[in-house]
TIMAR-86127 format. One record per residue (C-alpha): x, y, z. Coordinates in pm, 1 decimal, always signed. Example, Ala and Ser with C-alpha at 12.3 -4.5 7.8 and 13.67 -1.06 7.14 Angstrom:
! residues 2
@X = +1230.0 | Y = -450.0 | Z = +780.0
@X = +1367.0 | Y = -106.0 | Z = +714.0
This chain:
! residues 261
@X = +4610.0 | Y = -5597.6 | Z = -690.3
@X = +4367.5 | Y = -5841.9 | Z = -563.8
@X = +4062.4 | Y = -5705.0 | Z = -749.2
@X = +3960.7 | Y = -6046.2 | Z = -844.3
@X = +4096.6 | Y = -6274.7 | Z = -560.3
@X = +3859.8 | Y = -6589.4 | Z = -537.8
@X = +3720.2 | Y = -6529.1 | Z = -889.1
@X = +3815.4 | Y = -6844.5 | Z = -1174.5
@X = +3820.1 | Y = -6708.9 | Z = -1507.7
@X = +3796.7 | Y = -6857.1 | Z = -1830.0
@X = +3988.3 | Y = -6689.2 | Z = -2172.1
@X = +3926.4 | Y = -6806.4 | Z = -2490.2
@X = +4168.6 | Y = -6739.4 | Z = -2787.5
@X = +4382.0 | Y = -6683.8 | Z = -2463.9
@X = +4740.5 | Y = -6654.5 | Z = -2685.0
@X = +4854.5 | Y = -6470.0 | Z = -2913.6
@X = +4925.1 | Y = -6621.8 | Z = -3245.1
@X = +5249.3 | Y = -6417.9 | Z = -3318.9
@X = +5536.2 | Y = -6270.4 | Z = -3068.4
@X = +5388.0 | Y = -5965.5 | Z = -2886.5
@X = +5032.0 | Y = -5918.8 | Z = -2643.2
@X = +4747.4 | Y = -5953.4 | Z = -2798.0
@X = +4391.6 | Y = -5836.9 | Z = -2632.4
@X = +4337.6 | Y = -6242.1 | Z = -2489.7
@X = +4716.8 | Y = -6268.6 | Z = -2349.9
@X = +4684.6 | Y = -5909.1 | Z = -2208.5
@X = +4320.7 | Y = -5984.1 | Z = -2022.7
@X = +4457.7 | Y = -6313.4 | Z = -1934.5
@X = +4807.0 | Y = -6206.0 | Z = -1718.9
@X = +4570.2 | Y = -5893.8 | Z = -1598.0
@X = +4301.8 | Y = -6154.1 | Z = -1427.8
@X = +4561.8 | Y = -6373.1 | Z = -1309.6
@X = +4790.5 | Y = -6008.4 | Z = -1153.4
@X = +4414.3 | Y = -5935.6 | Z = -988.7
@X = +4422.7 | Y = -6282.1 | Z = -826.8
@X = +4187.7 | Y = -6457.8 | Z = -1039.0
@X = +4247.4 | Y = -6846.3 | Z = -1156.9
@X = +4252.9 | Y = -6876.1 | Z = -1503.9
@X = +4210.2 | Y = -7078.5 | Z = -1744.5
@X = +4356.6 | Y = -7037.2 | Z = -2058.4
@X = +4177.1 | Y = -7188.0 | Z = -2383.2
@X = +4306.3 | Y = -7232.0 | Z = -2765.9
@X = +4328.9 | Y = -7465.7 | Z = -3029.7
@X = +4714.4 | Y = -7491.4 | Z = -2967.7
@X = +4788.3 | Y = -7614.1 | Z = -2669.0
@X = +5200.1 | Y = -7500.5 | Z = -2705.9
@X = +5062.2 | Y = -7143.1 | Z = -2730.2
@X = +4847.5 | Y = -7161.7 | Z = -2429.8
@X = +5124.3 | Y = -7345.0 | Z = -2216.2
@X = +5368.0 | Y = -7071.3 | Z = -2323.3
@X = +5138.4 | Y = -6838.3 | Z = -2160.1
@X = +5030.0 | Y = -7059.1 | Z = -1844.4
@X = +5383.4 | Y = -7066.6 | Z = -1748.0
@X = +5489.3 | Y = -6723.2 | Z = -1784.0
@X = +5178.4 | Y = -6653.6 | Z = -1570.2
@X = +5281.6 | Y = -6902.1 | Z = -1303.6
@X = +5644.6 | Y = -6759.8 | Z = -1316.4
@X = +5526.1 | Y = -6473.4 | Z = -1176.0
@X = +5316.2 | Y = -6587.2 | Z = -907.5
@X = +5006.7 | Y = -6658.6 | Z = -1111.7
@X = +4769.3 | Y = -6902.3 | Z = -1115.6
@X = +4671.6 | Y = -7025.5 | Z = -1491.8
@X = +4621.9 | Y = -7380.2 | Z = -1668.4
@X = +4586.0 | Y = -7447.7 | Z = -2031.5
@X = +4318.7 | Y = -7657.0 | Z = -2228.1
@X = +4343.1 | Y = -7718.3 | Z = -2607.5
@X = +4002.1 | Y = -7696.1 | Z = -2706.5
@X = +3802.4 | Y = -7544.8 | Z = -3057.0
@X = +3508.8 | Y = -7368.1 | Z = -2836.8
@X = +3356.8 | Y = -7314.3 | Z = -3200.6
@X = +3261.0 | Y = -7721.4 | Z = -3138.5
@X = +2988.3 | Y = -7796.4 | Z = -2925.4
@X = +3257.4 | Y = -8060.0 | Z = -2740.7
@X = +3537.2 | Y = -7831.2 | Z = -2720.9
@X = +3298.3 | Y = -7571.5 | Z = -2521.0
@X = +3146.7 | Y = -7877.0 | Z = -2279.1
@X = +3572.6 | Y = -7944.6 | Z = -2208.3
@X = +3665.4 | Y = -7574.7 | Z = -2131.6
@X = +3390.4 | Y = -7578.7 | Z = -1892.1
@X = +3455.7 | Y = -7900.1 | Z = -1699.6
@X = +3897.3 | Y = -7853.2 | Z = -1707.1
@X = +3743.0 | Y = -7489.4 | Z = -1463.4
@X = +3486.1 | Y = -7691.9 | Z = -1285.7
@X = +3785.6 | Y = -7977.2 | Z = -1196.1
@X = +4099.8 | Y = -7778.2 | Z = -1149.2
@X = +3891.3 | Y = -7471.1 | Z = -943.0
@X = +3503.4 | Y = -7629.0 | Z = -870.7
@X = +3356.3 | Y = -7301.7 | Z = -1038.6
@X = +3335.0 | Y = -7023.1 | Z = -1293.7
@X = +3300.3 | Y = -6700.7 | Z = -1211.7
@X = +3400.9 | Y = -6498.2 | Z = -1578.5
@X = +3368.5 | Y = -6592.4 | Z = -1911.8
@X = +3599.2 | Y = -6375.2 | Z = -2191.0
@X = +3526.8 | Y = -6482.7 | Z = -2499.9
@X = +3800.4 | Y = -6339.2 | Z = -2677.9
@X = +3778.9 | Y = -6577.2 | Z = -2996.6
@X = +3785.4 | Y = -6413.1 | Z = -3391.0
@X = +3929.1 | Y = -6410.5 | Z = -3698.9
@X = +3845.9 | Y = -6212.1 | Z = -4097.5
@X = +3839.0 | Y = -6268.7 | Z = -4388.2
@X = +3814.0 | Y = -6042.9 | Z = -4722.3
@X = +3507.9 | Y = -6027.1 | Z = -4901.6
@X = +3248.2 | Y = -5829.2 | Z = -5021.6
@X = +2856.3 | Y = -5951.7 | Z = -5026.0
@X = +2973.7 | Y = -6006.8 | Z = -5389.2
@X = +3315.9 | Y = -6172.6 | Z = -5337.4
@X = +3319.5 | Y = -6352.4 | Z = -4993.8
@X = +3278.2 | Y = -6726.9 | Z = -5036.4
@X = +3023.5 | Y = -6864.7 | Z = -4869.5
@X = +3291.1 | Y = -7095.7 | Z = -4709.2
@X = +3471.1 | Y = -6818.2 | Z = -4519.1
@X = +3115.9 | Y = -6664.8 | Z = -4434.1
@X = +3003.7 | Y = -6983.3 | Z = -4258.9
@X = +3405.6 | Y = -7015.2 | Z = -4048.4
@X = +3392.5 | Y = -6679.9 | Z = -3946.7
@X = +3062.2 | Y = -6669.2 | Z = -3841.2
@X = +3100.0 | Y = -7016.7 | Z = -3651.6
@X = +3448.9 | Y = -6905.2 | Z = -3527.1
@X = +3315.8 | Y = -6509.0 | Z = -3384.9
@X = +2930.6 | Y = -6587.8 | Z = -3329.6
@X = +2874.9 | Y = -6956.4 | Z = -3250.6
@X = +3223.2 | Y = -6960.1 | Z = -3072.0
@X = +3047.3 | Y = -6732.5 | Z = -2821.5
@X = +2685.9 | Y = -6926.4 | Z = -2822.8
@X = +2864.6 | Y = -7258.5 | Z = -2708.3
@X = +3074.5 | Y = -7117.4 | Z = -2466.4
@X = +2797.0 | Y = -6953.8 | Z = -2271.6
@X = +2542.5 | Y = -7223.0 | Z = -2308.7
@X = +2890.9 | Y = -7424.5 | Z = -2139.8
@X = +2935.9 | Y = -7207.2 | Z = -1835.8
@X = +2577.5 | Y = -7058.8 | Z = -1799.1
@X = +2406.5 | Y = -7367.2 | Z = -1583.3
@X = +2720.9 | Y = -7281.1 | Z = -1342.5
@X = +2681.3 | Y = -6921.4 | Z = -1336.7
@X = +2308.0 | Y = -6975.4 | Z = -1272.3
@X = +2397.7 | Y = -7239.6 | Z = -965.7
@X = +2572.5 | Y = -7028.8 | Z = -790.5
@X = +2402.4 | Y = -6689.2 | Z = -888.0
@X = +2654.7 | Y = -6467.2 | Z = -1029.0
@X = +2885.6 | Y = -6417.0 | Z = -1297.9
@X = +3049.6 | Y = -6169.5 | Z = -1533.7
@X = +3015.4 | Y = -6316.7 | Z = -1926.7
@X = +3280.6 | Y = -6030.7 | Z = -2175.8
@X = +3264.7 | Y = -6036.2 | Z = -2530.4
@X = +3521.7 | Y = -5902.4 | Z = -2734.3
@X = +3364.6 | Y = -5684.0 | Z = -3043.8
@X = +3529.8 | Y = -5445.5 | Z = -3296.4
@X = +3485.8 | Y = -5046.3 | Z = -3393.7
@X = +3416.5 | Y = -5268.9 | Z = -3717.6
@X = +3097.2 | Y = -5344.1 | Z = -3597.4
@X = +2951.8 | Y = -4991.3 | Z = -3571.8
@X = +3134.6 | Y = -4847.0 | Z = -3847.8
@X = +3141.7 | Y = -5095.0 | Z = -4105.9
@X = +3501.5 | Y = -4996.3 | Z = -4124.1
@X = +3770.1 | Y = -5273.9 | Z = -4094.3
@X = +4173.0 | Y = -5276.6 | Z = -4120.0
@X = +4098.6 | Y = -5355.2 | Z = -4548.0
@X = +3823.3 | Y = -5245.5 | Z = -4779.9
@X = +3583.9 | Y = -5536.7 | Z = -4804.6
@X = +3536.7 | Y = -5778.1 | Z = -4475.1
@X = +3155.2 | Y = -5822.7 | Z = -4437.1
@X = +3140.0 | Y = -6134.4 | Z = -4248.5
@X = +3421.0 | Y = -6000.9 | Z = -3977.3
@X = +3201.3 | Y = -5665.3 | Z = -3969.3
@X = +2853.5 | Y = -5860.9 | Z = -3944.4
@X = +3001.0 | Y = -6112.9 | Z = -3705.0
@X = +3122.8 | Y = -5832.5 | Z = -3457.8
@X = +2784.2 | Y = -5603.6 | Z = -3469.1
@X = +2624.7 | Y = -5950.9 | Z = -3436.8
@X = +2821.3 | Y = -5962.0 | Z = -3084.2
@X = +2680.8 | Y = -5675.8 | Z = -2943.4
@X = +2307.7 | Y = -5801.2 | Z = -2965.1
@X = +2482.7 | Y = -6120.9 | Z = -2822.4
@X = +2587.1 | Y = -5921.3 | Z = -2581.1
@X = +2246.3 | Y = -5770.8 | Z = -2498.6
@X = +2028.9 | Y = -6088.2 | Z = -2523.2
@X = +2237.7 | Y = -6236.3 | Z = -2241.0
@X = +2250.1 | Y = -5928.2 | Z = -1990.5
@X = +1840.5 | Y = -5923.2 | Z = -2051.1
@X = +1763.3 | Y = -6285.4 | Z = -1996.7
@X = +1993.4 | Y = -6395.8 | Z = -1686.7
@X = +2007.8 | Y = -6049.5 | Z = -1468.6
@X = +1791.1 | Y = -6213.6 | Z = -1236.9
@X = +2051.7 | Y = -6446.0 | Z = -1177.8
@X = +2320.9 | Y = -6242.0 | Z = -1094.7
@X = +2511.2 | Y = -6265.6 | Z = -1439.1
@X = +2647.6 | Y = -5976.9 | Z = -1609.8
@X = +2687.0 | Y = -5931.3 | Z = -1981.6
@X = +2907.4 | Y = -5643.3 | Z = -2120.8
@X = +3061.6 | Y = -5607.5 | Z = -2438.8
@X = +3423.7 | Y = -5442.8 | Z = -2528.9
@X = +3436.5 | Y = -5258.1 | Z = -2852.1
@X = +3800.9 | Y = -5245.2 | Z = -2966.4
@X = +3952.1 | Y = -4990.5 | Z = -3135.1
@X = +4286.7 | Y = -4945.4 | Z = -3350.4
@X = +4456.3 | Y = -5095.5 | Z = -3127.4
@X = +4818.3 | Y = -5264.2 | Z = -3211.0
@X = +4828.2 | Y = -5623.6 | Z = -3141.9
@X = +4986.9 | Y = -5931.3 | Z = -3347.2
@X = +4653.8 | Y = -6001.6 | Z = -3529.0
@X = +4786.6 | Y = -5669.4 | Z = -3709.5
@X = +5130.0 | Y = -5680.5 | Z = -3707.3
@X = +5086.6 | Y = -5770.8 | Z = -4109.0
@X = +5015.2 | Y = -5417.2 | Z = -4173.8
@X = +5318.5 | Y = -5283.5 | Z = -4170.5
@X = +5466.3 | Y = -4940.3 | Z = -3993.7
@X = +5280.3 | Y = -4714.9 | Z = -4257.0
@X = +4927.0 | Y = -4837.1 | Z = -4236.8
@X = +4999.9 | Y = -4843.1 | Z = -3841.5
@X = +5046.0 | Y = -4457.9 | Z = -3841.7
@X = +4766.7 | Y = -4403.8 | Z = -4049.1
@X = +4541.4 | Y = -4566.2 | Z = -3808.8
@X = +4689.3 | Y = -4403.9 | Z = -3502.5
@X = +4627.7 | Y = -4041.0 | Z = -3673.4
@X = +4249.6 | Y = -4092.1 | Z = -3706.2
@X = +4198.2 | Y = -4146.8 | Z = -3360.1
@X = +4150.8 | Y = -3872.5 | Z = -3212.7
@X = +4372.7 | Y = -3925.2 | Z = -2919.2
@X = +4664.7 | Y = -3913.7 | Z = -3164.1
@X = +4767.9 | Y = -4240.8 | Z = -2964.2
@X = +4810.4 | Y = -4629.3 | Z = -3037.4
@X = +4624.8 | Y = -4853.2 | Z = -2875.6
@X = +4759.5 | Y = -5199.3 | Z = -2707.3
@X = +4611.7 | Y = -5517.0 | Z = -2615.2
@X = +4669.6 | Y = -5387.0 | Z = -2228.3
@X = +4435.0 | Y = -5116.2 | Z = -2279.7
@X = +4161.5 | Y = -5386.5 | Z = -2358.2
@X = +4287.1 | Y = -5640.8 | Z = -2086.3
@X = +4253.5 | Y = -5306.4 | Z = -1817.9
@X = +3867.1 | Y = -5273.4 | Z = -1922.6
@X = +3839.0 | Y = -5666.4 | Z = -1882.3
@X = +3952.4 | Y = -5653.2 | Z = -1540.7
@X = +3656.0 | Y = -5357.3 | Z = -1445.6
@X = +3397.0 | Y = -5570.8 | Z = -1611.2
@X = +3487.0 | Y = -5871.1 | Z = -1454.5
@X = +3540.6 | Y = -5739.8 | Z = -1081.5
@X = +3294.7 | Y = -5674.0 | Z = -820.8
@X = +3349.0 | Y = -5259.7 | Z = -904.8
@X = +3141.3 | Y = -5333.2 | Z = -1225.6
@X = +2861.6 | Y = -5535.7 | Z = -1007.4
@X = +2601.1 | Y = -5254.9 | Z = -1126.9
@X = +2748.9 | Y = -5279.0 | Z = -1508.5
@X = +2498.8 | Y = -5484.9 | Z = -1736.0
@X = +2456.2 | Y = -5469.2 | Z = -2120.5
@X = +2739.2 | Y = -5200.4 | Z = -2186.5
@X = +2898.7 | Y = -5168.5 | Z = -2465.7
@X = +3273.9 | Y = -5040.2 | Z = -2437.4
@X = +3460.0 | Y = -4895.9 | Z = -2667.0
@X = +3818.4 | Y = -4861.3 | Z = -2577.3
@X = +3942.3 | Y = -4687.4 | Z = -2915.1
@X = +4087.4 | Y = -4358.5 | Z = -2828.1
@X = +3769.9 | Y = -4175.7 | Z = -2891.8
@X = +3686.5 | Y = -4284.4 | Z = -3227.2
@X = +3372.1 | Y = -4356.7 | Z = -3208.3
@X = +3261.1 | Y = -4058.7 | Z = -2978.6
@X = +3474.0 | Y = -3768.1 | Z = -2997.7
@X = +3533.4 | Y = -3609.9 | Z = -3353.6
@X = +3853.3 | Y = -3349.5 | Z = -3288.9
@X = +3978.2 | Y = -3068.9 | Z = -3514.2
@X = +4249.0 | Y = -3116.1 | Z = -3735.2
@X = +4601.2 | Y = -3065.8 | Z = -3592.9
């Protein structure tokens, strides 16, 4: 406890959109159980009181801010509610996404263009919000949230190209950032998520589910703490010599091929 005492962080697509912990919730009560400040961001605001209070009910800190950061005015108010309520910013989770189905034949242009300004632009505005305050006070920890879809081309369904592009699109993010403002002190890392279970997959049903847990090779489900716990590293002072990384917290899917059981 007390990993991130002193530190204000910022979580976007902070609640979950169904009952249960999804990756932003999880990261969210994990930076606030550390010490940190946060605040929480959506586009509904009941959602991200729900949370603020069950954080404060245990002796968090945590306010919520309705706000689309995939608008250029909805990143500038995330930014000042920190600077206001706490006078800084010290980590940035962008935790924003959503799919949809397609093909390069069969995706509509339409749901190209919203998941690419919800996953990809979402992420632009918010850093171009908080960056000129990271730079001020030189430091700051900046954690994008990516997919296994990414560097596989492999979603949860047979045809998601923008969700897939979007995500590996993330990762260069990722990189451009660490490159360009490590001489100010700001970190940029990047958490590649697995199968994990969360509410954004709760749709799937119990089959698909145990299909997914038995090709990682850890035989194991993933949950939206696992991905909070690796938040909490990358945004504390243990990770101060952690730049550009790329994460995967998957089970071993992407690195470790097992025999058959």
């Amino acid at each position: 406890m007390g990993r991130l005492d002193g530190k204000v962080a910022i979580v976007t697509g902070a609640a979950s959109r169904a009952e249960g912990i999804g990756n932003g919730a999880a990261a969210a009560i994990l930076f606030a159980r550390e010490g940190a400040k946060v605040v929480l961001v959506n586009r509904s605001l009941d959602r991200a009181e729900a949370l603020a209070a069950s954080i404060r009910e245990t002796g968090g800190t945590a306010i919520a801010v309705a706000a689309d950061v995939a608008d250029e005015t909805g990143s500038a108010l995330m930014a000042q509610t920190a600077l206001d309520h706490f006078g800084k910013i010290d980590i940035l989770h962008n935790n924003v996404g959503i799919g949809a189905a397609g093909t390069p034949e069969t995706v509509t242009l339409e749901a190209w263009e919203r998941v690419f300004r919800t996953n990809l632009t979402s992420a632009l505005l918010s850093c171009r919000a908080v960056l000129p305050h990271m730079k001020a006070q030189g430091s700051g920890s900046i954690i994008n949230v990516s997919s296994i879809a990414g560097m596989t081309g492999l979603s949860g369904s047979p045809g998601a190209v923008a969700y897939t592009t979007t995500k590996a699109g993330l990762q260069g993010f990722t990189l451009s950032i660490a490159a360009d403002y490590a001489a100010h002190g700001i970190r940029a890392n990047c958490i590649i998520v697995g199968t994990v279970n969360t509410p954004m997959v709760a749709h799937m049903g119990e089959e698909a589910r145990e299909r997914r847990r038995l090709g990682v090779p850890l035989q194991t489900e993933g949950t939206g703490w696992d991905v909070g716990h690796a938040a909490v590293y990358l945004a504390s002072d243990e990770a101060r010599w952690v730049t550009g990384v790329m994460l995967p917290i998957d089970g071993g899917f992407l690195s470790v091929r097992a025999w058959p059981r």
